[in-house]
N, C-alpha and C positions, 0 to 999 in steps of 0.2 A: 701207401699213404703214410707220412710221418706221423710217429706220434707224438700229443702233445702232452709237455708237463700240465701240471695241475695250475702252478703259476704263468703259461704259456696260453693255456685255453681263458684262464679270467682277464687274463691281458687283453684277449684278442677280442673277448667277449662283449668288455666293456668299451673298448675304442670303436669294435660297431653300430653299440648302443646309442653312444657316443653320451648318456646320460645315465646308464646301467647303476644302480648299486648292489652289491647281493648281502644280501646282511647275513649274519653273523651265525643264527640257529640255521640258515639254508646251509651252510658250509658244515655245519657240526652232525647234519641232519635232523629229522621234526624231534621238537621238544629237546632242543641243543640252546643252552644258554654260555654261552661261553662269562665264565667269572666276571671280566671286566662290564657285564651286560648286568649285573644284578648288583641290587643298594645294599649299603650297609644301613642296616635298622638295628634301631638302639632300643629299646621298651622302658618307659616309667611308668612304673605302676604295672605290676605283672602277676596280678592277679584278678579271681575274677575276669570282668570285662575285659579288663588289658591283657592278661595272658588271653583272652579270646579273641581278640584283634589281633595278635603275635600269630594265633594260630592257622589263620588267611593269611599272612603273608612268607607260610615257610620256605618257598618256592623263591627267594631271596635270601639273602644272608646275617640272621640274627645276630651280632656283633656284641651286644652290650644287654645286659640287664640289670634295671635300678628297681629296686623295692623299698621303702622302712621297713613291711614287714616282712619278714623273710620268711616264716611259717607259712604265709598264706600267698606267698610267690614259688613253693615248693614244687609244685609240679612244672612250672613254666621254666623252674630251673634244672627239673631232673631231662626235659627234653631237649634243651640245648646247654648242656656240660660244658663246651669249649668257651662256650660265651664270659666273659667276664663278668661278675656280680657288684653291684653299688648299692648303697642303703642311701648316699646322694647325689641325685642329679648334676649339681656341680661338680662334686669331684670329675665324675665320669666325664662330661662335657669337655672338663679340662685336662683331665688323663689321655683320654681317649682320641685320637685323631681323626682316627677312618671311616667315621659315623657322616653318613651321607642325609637321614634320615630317621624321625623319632616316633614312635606313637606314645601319647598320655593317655594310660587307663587311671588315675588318681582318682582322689575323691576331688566333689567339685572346686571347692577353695586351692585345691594345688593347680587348676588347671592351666592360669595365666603366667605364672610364673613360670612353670615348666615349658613351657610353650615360647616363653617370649626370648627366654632366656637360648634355645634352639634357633627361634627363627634370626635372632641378632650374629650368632655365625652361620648364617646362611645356611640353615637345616632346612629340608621341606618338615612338616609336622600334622602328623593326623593326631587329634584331638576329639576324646569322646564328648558324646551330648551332657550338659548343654556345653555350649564353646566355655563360658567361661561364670564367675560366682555372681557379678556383677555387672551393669552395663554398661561402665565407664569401661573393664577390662577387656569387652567384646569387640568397642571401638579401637581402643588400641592397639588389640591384637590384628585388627582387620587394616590399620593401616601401616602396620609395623612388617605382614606381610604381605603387602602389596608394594612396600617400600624396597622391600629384598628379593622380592620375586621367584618367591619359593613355593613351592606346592603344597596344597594344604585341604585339609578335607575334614566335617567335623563327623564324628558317627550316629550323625540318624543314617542307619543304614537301611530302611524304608525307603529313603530318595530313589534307590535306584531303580527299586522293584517294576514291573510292567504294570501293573494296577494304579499308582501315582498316575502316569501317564495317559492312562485310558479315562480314571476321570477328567483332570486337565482340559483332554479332548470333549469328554461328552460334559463339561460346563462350556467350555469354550463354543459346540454346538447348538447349546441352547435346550438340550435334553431337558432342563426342567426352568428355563424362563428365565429370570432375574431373581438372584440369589440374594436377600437379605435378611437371612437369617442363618447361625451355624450354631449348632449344640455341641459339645465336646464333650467328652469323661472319660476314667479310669477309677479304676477301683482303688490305687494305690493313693494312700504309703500301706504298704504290707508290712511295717517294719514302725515301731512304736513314738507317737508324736503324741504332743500334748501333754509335758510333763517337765519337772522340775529337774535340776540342773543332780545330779547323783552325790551326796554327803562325805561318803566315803573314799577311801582313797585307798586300792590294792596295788601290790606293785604291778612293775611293767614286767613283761613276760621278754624273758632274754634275747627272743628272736624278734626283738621291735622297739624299733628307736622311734621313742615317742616325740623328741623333739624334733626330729627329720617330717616323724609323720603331721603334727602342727604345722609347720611349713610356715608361712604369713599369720595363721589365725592368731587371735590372743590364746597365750600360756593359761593356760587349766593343768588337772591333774588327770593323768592318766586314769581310766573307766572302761569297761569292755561295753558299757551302753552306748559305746561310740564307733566300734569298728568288729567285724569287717561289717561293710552294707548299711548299718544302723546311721552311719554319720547323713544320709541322705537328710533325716528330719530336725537333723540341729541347723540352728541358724549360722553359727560358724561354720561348719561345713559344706553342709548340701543347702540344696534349693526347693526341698519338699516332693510332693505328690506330681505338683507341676512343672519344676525343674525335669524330674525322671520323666516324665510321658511327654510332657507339651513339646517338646523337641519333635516326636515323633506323631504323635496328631494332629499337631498344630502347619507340620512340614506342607503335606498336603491340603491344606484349607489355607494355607499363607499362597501354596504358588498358584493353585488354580484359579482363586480369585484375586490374584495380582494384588495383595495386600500392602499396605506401605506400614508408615507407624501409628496408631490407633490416636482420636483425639483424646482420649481419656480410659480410665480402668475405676475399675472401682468393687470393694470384698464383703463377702459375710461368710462368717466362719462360729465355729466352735468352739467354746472357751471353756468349759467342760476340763477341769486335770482329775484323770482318774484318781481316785481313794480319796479323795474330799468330797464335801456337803457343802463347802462354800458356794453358793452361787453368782456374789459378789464379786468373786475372785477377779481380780485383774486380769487382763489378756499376758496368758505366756509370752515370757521378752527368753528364754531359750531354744525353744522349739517349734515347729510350725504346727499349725492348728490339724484335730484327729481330722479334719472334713473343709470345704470350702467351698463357695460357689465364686465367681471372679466375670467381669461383665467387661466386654469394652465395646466400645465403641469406631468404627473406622469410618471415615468421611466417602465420599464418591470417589470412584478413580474412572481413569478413561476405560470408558463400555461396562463400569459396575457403577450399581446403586450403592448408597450409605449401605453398611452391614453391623449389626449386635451379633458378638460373637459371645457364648456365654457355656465357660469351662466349670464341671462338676468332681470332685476328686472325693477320697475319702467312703467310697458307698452314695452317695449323693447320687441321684440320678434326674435328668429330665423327663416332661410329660412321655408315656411312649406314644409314640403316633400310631391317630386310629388304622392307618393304612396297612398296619403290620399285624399279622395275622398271629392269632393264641397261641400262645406257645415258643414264636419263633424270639431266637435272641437275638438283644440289640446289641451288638456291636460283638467283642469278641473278650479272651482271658484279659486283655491288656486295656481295654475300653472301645472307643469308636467314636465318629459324629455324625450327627446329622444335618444335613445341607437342606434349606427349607427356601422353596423357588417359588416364582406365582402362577409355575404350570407343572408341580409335582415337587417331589423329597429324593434325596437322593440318603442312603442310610450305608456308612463303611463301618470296618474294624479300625485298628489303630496303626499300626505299623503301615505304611505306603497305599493306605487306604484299600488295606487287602479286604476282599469281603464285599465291595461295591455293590452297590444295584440299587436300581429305580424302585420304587416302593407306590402301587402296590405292584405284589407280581404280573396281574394285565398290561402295566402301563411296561413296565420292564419288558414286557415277552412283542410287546407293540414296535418295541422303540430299534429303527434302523440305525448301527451302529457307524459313527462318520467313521473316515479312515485314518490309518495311522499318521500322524504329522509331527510326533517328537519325536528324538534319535531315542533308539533304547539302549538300555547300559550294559555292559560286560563286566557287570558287576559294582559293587561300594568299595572294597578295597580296590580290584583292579584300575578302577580310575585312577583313582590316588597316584599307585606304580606307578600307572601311564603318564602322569603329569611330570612325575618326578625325573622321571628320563624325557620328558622337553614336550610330550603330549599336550593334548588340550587340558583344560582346567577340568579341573574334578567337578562334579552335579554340587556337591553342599563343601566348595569351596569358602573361604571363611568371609567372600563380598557377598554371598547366600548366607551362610551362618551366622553370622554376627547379627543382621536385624532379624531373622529370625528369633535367636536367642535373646534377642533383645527384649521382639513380644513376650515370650516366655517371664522373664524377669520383671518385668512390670507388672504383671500379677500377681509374682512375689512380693513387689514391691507396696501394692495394695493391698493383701492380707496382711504384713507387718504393719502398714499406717493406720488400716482401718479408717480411713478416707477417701473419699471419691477422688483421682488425683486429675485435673488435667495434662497433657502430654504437649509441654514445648520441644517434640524432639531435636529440631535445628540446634537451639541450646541447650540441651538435655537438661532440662529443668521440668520441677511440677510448678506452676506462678500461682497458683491456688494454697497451696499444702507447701512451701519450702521446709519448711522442717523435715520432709519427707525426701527430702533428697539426697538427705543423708544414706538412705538406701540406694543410691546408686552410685558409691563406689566403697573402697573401707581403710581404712590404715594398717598397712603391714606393720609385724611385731620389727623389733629390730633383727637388724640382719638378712633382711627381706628384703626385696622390692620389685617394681615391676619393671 
């Protein structure tokens, strides 16, 4: 019997098939990626969070690395050595050709820029929580890439988990009746809010371009009360207590009850600045409040009731339900909610509603569990990949993310007014409160834009 070449047998292989492909790791054998099969990923923001997004994806090809600060991007830089290093996003974008794909770990006010400015040469772009500082940004960004058609995926990386999913199912089954009520909390900010803007003025420390690291915000003077992590509770920067969690508490109580945009928000907070006896004191216009409670409102959707959804931050906690037995805790390190139905509670942790279960343990140990009916994931990054080489859409692509982030920011936007606001989201207007909608977008410094 003749034998056949290598190129002879796929010939013959595939004209039998007559539709055969055989990709590419089959040929190299299992766990063969041939080069031409993996992205080029670029990292802004490479540390912290972002170098741990970098760190899911090494199994592709790290290309690029952008930091301002380069001390606190030092480990993500001693792991991939070949990679080229940037202190600006720009440059790199325009240096650099071969970059297929970006992630943003930045702080939140860099996020849109970085982002928009990728997806405009057709970058896919993974973007940490929340998507973006503001909610004009979120829009933008969502239709800037749907415009380009590039892959995109924000980091609650909770969406993927199996737990998300299993509640989904046991709301969607009726496990506990008709949901109209949800509690929410975390313990954060871990990290110091409620306080005056810092007097002093030290220099900047050599390995950190502090105008890089501004980015759009207004020009201030460099302060280490600002970075690394701290900038979460400045109002230039982050987005508070609920910026950082409501991304990922909020993920799962947004998709199981098929949420849309709430008709209204409305804040109480803390005005409390540590080392004063003022009581008077004005509400801090720097920083976001030590605590919050934040309330909205959502109308009926098809097969849900009205729902008050009502977020605790800061140590603030809701009543605990009698259902829950002495001792056990409510929710987890990161916070939790509670789903309150008119035929039982349903009580999670925070990230992808790990933690789940029917409250009380009777009704839990009663309750026959329906069957699986979402796809489950191969993971939060893996998605991502898979998109980017022509796959399905990633789970918290950014037509998920964006109103997601949206709710998120509206409660930001009601501890800053300290107003009841109502919600014209069509026109993304408050018609009650306009002065307040100045919180929803901001003016880049010069040399900025979106």
């Amino acid at each position: 019997m003749k034998k056949l070449s290598r190129r002879e047998f796929l010939g013959a292989a595939a004209a039998a098939s007559g539709a055969m492909i055989v990709p590419r790791h089959v040929l190299g054998g299992r766990g063969y990626a041939a080069p031409s099969d993996k992205l080029n990923i670029a990292g802004i923001g490479c540390g912290g969070q972002g170098g741990g997004d970098l760190s899911r994806m090494e199994k592709e090809n790290i290309v690029a690395l952008c930091d301002a600060d380069w001390a606190r991007a030092a480990k993500t830089f001693a792991k991939h050595p070949r990679a080229p290093r940037y202190r600006d996003f720009r440059v790199m974008l325009e240096k650099q050709k071969d970059i297929d794909a970006v992630t943003v770990g930045t702080p939140d006010h860099f996020h849109a820029v970085a982002a928009m400015a990728a997806i405009e040469l057709g970058k896919h772009v993974f973007v940490e929580k929340p998507l973006t500082h503001n909610i004009a940004e979120a829009r933008k960004l969502a239709q800037a890439a749907r415009e380009a058609n590039v892959a995109t995926q924000m980091g609650n990386q909770g969406h993927a988990m199996e737990s998300i999913r299993v509640l989904c199912e046991w709301i969607w089954d009726g496990a506990i009746g008709r949901v109209t009520e949800v509690q929410a909390w975390t313990p954060h900010p871990v990290w110091p809010q409620g306080m005056d803007r810092p007097a002093d003025e030290p220099p900047v420390p050599e390995t950190l371009d502090w105008d890089v690291w501004l980015g759009p915000a207004p020009a201030r003077p460099y302060h280490p009360a600002y970075l690394p992590s701290r900038w979460r509770g400045w109002l230039d920067f982050g987005t508070g207590g609920l910026g950082d969690m409501g991304c990922h508490i909020f993920d799962h109580i947004m998709w199981s009850l098929k949420l849309g945009p709430p008709t209204s928000v409305e804040a109480s907070f803390s005005i409390y600045v540590p080392g004063t006896m003022n009581w008077d004191k004005p509400k801090n216009m720097e920083t976001y409040p030590q605590a919050s409670i934040v309330t909205y409102k959502f109308p009926a959707r098809e097969g849900f009731p009205p729902l008050t959804l009502t977020w605790y931050d800061g140590g603030l906690m809701p009543p605990r339900p009698e259902e829950l037995p002495p001792g056990a805790k409510m929710g987890d390190t990161y916070g939790g909610a509670l789903y309150i139905g008119d035929k039982g509670k349903i009580l999670t942790g925070s990230h992808g509603a790990n933690g789940l279960r029917i409250i009380p343990e009777e009704k839990m140990a009663a309750y026959a569990r329906p069957p699986k009916t979402l796809p489950r994931s191969v993971g939060h990054y893996e998605e991502w990949i898979a998109a980017c080489k022509g796959g399905p859409p990633a789970g918290s692509n950014f037509e998920y993310a964006a109103p997601l982030t949206e709710i998120v920011l509206l409660g930001c936007a009601a501890v800053r007014s300290g107003e009841k606001l109502a919600w014209d989201a069509e026109n993304m207007r408050f018609p009650n409160v306009p002065e307040a909608d100045r919180y929803l977008s901001r003016n880049y410094r010069e040399g900025w834009s979106l």
